[in-house]
Steps between C-alpha positions, in 0.01 A plus 500: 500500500375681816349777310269222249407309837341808645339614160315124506318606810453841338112600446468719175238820478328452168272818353382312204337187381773471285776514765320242681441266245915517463579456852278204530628313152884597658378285833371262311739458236729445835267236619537298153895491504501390866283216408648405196845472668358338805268268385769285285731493838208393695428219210825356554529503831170284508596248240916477602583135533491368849821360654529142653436638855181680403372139326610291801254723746234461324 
């Protein structure tokens, strides 16, 4: 686990266009999967029911 949190951080050396263009669709294929698994959480914590104490403050 230690050794993928320091690689996150990691800055790559690219020589080509080509290894560019791979190392930018790998960050932002990582972009898309953090949204997609944080956006539904997010959804439902906005829209869970409210309890009887949240109701009688308003």
């Amino acid at each position: 686990m230690m050794e993928f949190l320091s690689a996150v951080g990691y800055t790559k050396t690219v020589h080509t266009l080509v290894d560019y263009y791979q190392y930018i669709k790998a960050v932002e294929y990582l972009i898309c999967v953090a949204f997609f698994v944080s956006f539904p959480m997010f959804y439902k914590y906005l829209n869970k029911p409210q309890t009887a104490a949240q109701e009688a403050s308003r």
